[in-house]
N, C-alpha and C positions, 0 to 999 in steps of 0.2 A: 808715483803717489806722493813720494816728498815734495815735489813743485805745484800736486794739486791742491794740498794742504794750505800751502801759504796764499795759494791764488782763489783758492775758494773762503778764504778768510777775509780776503780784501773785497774780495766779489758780494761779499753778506755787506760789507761797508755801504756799497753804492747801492744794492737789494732795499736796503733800510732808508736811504734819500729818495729813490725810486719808488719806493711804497707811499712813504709820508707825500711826497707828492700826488700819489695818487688818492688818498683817502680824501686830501685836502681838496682838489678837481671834485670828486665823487661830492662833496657836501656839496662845494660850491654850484655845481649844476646838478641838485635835487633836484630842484624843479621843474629842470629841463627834461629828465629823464623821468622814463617811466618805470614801475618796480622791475620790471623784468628787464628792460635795457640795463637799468644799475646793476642788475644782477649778472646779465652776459657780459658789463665790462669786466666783470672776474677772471674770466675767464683768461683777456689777455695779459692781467697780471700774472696768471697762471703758466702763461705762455714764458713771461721771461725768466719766472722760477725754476723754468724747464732748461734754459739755453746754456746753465753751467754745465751742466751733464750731455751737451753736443758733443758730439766727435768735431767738429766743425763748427766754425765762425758764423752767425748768421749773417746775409750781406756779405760774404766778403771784402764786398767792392768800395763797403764805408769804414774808412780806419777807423779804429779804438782810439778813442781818448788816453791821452797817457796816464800811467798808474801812477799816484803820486808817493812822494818820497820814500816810504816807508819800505817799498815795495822796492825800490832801487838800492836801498839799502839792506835789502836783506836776500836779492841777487846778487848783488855785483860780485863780480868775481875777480877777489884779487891775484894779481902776478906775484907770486911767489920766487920760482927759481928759473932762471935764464939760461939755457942750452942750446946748444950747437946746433943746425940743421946738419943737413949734407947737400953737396952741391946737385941742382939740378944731371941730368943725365944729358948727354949730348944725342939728340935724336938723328943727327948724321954728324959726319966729323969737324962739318963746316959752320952747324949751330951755335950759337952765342952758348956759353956757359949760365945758367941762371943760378943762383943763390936760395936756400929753402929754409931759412931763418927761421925759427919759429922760438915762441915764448910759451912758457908751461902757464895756465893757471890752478885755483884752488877753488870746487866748490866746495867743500864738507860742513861748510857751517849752517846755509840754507839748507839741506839736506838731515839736518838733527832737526831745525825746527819745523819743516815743513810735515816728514814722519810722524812729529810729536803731535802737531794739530792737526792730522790727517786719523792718529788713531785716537785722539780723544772725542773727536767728530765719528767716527767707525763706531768708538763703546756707546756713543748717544744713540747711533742708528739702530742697531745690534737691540739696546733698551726697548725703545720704541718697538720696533718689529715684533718685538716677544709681547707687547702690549698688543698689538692688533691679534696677533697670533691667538693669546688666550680669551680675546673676546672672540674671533672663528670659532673658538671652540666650542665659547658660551650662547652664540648661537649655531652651531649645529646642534647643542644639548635642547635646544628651546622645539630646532626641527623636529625631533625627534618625537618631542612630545605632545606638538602640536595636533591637530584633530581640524578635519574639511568643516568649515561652515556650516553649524546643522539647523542653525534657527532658519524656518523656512521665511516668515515673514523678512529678513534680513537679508537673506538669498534673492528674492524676489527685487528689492530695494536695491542691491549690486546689479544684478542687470537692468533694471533703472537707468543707473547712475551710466553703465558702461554705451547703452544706448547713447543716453542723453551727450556724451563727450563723442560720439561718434568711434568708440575704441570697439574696433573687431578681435583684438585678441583676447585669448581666454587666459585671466589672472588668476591664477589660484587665489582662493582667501581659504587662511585657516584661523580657528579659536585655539587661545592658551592661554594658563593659569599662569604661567614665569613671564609676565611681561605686565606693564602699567601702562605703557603707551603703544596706539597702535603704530605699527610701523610698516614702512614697504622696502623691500631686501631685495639685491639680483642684478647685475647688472644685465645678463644673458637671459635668466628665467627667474624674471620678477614675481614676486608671491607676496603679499599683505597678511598680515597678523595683525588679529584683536584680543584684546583683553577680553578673557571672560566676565571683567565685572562692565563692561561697558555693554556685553549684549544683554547679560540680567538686567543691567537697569535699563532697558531697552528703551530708548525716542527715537521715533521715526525722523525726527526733523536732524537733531541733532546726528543721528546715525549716518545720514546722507551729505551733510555737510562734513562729517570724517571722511566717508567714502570717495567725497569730490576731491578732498583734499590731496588726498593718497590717491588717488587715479592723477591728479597734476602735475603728482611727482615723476609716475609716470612717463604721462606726454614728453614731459621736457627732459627726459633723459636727468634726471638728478641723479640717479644713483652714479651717472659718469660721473657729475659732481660731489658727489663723494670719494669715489675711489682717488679723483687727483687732490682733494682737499686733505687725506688721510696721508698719500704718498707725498705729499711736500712738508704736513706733519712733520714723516718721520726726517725727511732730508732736512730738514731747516731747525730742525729742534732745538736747538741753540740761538733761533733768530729771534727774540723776542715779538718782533716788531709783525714778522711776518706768522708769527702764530695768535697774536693779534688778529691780523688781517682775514686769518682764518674762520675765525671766530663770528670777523665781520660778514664775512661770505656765508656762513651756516644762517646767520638771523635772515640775510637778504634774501638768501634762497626760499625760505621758508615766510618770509613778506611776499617774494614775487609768487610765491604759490597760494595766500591768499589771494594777492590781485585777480589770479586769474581764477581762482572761486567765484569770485565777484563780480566777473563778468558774465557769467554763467546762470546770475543769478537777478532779480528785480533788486529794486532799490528800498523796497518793504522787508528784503530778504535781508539785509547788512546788517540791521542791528541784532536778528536772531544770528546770524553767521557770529558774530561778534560777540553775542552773548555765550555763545557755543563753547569758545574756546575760553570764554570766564566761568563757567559753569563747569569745566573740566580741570579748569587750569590747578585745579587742589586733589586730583585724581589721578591725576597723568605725571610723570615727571619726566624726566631728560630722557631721549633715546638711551639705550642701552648698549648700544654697538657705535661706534665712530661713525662707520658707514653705513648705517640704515637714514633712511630721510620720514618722518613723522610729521605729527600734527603738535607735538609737545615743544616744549622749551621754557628755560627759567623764567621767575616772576618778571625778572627787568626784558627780557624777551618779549614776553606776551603783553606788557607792556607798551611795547614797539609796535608791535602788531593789532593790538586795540588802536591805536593813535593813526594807524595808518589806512585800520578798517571805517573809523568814523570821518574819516579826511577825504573821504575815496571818493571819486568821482572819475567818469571816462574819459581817456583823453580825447583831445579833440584833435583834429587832422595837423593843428598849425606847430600841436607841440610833438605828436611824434616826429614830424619831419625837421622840428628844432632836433629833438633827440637825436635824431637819426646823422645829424650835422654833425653832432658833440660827440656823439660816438664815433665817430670815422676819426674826428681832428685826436681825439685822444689816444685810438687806437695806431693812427700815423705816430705819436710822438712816443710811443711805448715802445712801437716795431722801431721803431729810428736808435733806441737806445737798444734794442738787442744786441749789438754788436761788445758792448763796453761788456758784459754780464759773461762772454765765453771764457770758459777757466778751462774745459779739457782741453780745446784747442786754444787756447789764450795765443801763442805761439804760431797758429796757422800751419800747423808741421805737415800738413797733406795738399798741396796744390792742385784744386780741383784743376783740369786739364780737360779744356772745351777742344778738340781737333776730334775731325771726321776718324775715323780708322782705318781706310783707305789710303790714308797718307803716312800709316807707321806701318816699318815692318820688325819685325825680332827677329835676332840673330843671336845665336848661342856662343861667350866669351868666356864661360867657366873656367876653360882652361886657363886663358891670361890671367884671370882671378884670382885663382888658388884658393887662400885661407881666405881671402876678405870676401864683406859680404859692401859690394856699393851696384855701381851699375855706369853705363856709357852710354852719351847719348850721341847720334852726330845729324846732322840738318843739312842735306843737299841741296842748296839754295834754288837751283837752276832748274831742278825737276821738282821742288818744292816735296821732298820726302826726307821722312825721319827715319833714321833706322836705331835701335835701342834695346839696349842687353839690362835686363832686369826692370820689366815696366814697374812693379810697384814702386820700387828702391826708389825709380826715377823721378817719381813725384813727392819722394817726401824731403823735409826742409832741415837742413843743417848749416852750421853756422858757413859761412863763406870766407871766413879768416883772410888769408892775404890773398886772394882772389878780387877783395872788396877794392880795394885799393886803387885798380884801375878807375873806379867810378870815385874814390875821393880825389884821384888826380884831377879826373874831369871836372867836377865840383868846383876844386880849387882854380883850375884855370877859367872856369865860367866867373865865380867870382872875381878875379881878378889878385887871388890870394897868391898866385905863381901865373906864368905867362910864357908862352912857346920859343921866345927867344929871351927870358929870364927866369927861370925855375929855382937857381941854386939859394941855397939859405945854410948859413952860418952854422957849422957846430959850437954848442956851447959849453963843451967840455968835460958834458957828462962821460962817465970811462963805461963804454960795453966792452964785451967779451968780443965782439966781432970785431973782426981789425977794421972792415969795411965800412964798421957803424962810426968811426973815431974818426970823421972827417968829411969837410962839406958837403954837400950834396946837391946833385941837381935831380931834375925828373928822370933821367933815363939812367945815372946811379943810382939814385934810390929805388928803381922799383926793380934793375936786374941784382940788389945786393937784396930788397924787401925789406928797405929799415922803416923800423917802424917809425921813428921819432919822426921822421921826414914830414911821415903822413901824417902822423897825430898832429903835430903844429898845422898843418892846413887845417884840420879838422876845426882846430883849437878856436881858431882865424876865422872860418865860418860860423863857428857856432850853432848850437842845437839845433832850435828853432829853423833856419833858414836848410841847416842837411837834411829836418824830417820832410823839411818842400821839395827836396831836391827828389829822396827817395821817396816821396810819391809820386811826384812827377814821372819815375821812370817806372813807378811800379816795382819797387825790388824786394821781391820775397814779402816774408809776411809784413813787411813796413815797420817792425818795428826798433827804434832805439833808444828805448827805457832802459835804459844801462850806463855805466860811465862813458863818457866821452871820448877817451883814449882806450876803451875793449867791446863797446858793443857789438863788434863787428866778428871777435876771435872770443869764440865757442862761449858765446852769452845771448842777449836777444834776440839780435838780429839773424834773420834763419829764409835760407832759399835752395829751392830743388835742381836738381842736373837740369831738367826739363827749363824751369826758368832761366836758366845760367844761359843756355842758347838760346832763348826768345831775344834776352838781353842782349843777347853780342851781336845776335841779327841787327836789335833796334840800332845798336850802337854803330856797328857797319852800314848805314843806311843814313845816319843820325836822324831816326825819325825822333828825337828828343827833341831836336829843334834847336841845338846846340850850335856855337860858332865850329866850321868846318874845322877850322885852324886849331882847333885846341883837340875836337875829335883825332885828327892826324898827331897831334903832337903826343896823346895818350897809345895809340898806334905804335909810333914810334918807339915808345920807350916800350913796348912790350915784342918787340919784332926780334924773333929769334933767328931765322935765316931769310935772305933776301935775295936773288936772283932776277935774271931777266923776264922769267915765266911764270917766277913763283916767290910768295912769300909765307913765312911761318910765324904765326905770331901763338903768344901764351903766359901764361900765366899760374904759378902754382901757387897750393894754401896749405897749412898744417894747423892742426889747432893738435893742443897739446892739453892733457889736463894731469893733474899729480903727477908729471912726470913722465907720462906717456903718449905716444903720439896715437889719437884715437879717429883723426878726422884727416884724410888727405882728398887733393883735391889739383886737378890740372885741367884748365879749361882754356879756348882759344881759338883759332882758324886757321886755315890752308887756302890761300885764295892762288888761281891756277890762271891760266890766260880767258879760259872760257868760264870759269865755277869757280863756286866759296864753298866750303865744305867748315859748317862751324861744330864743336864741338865739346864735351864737358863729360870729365873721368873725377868719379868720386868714389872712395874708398872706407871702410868703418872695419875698424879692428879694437881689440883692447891694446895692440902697440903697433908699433909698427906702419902704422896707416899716415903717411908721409906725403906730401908735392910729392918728393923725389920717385916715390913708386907707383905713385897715379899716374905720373909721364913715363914713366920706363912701361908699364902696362897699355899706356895710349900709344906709345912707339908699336908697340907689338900689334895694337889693332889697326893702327890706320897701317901697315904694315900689309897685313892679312886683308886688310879691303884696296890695298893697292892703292891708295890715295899717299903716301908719301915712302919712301926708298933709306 
């Protein structure tokens, strides 16, 4: 909740550019559209007001736009205190020793503010709700006392009208004293209410032109639009801009339902349709419920609605298919910005996973588990089957901490920032606590010790911009690195699944990246834990650490045999304890158990 707080705060940021943009479109092709097309384009604004409250990214497949500064400064997660790993475990006697290095970091500070502006946005909700709440109330009191349409000449006039629309079903109409404007309720079993002083002063003409009205509402499902105009109401209550916008959608709604009075009607008919709602318009006043849809509205309303009735004319073929053009190009650029607006999954933490089921099997690991809750995935290349202990676990996205590294080697040797037969780089003097970090480095020290400085300078070397092309290029995890430069990778934005982790070391095994061979192998290299005639062990562990404690381990890598690859990815979540060095000691035991290595 604390991280939804601060990302649905920035998320109203762009809500509010995305709006203004829209309203501004919306004038500018009046013309072009017709009242009812202006009025369905609401709807896809509606659509992106929806996308914060996804479980999921819309598109996944189109990166977010990076969040700007503000939002990097109030993630970032600073390195605090610097502690020890423990040495990898030897998975036979002959394996290389690996090193599990990890750094603590600190989120507490994002986590007060994010709280704060999550329950101040909660108490707005919470207000809200109790406001629609007591209006349900005030119209179930109105049901209660309402009474079946008894004037008969008026009864006569509604099946009229209901013919006349081609509507077969049967609307309830009732009369009542607690009401000034007639209104139509339901989204499931719509029923119409009139004032009792509109049937005493009973016009045929004018009675019929209410009636049309409130049956348009009808047709076009409005009362849906109401319930999502009232529900984003209460979510956005704080957005000025889009409760605006709100406001604007009630008038259009209630424009495109004249329009389509209008067409229902001669051109001798417009100026009484017109006078109708001036002749009330001191009789009637605002609906009385949020969600009820009427014939009423304020003076600067009706206002609108006069100006739109004397203007009216049919369109003609040339402009709805204008319409019809403006609407599609707007409705592309709205859906196109979907992606920027997801705050539940801002993160991507669920990797949807497109594979047939046929090609996964499960297999029960509990017991190598114990206390942690992660999961293991392994990918038999050769018979193209998965097998996987804990399928949900397996798709969801956690930071990849020193795991990542393998792909900034690679990075770097593509740029040219290190190179297969020149890797090493100078220490500069900085004192760590790891005897290993206190001295130069090349690519196959740095990654079987895991120093971080190593990487981060390449990182540095590359720079932002050209690593977020790198990681889309490869596709890694949710994509994102809106985070400092030297930690997006350890337990901050950047976030990827077991399940990804072997798509990735397939890709990387194969280099369908498209990468130079030589730099592919030299990343290899430096991660190759045993090496034989028949067989090779390569790997790679990760710990993220936060206050202190080791909460995210992680051991991913391959077994390539004379005949088969067998790739694979052990991830573990604890409140401590959750280590590289216990992800491999737990992947020992399974590929153990599955007879794939001794």
């Amino acid at each position: 909740m604390a991280d939804f707080g601060i990302r649905f705060f920035l998320c109203n940021i762009f809500i509010c550019i995305i709006t203004g943009f829209f309203l501004t479109v919306k004038r500018i092709l009046r013309i072009c559209l017709t009242s009812r097309m202006q009025f369905n384009l609401w709807y896809l604004l509606l659509g992106l007001f929806a996308v914060p409250f996804f479980p999921f990214r819309p598109f996944g497949f189109m990166p977010a736009p990076a969040w700007p500064g503000i939002w990097k400064s109030a993630v970032l997660l600073s390195r605090r205190v610097i502690t020890e790993g423990t040495p990898d475990p030897n998975i036979s006697g002959a394996v290389k020793q690996l090193n599990d290095f990890a750094l603590s970091v600190n989120n507490e500070t994002p986590s007060i503010l994010g709280l704060l502006l999550c329950g101040i946005w909660l108490t707005g909700v919470l207000a809200m709700a109790l406001f629609v709440i007591k209006s349900i109330s005030r119209l179930n009191a109105v049901k209660k006392s309402a009474l079946p349409l008894q004037n008969r000449t008026a009864r006569i006039l509604y099946l009229d009208c209901l013919k006349e629309m081609n509507i077969k079903r049967h609307i309830p109409v009732y009369s009542t004293a607690f009401l000034k404007s007639p209104v139509i309720v339901g989204l499931f079993k719509p029923c119409i209410y009139l004032p009792i002083h509109l049937i005493s002063d009973f016009n045929a003409a004018d009675m019929r032109y209410i009636l049309l009205h409130e049956l348009q509402h009808y047709r076009h499902k409005d009362a849906l639009a109401g319930c999502l105009m009232n529900l984003f109401g209460i979510l956005y209550w704080c957005n000025p801009l889009v409760r605006h916008a709100l406001r604007e959608m009630r008038i259009e709604r209630e424009i495109a339902c004249d329009t389509s009075v209008l067409k229902l009607l001669n051109e001798r008919e417009y100026e009484d349709y017109g006078n109708t709602l001036i002749n009330f318009a001191e009789k009637v006043s605002l609906a009385p419920f949020p969600f009820a849809a009427g014939i009423s509205g304020s003076m600067k309303q009706m206002h609108r609605r006069i100006a739109n009735i004397s203007s009216y004319t049919k369109p003609s073929v040339f402009r709805k298919l204008t319409g019809l053009a403006a609407f599609a190009v707007i409705g592309v650029i709205l859906l196109g910005l979907a992606p920027m607006l997801s705050t539940c999954a801002a993160e991507q933490n669920q990797y949807q996973w497109n594979i047939s089921s046929d090609k996964i099997s499960t297999i029960d690991l509990s017991a190598c588990f114990n206390e942690y809750e992660g999961s293991f995935v392994l990918y038999d290349l050769k018979d193209d089957q998965w097998k996987i202990y804990n399928m949900e676990q397996a798709t969801v996205r956690t930071s990849p901490n020193s795991t990542y590294k393998i792909y900034i080697a690679l990075f770097g040797l593509e740029e040219g920032v290190i190179a297969p037969e020149d890797s090493f780089m100078a220490w500069d003097g900085t004192d760590y606590p790891f005897e290993a970090w206190n001295r130069g480095q090349d690519l196959f020290s740095a990654m079987q010790a895991s120093v971080n400085w190593y990487f981060e300078e390449i990182d540095k070397q590359i720079g932002s911009s050209a690593i977020q092309n790198y990681i889309r290029k490869i596709s890694y995890g949710n994509e994102n690195t809106d985070s400092a430069l030297s930690s997006y990778w350890m337990q901050s934005t950047l976030k990827i699944s077991p399940v990804e982790q072997v798509e990735l070391l397939t890709a990387f095994h194969h280099n369908s990246f498209g990468f130079a061979w030589e730099n592919v192998n030299a990343v290899k290299n430096s991660i190759c834990l045993f090496s034989s005639e028949n067989t090779a062990f390569y790997g790679k562990t990760g710990t993220g650490r936060v206050d202190g404690e080791d909460v995210n381990g992680w051991f991913t890598g391959c077994i390539e045999t004379g005949d088969n690859t067998y790739l694979f990815a052990t991830n573990i979540q604890n409140d401590s304890d959750a280590t590289g060095s216990r992800a491999a000691e737990i992947t020992k035991a399974v590929l153990a158990q599955l007879r794939l290595w001794n």
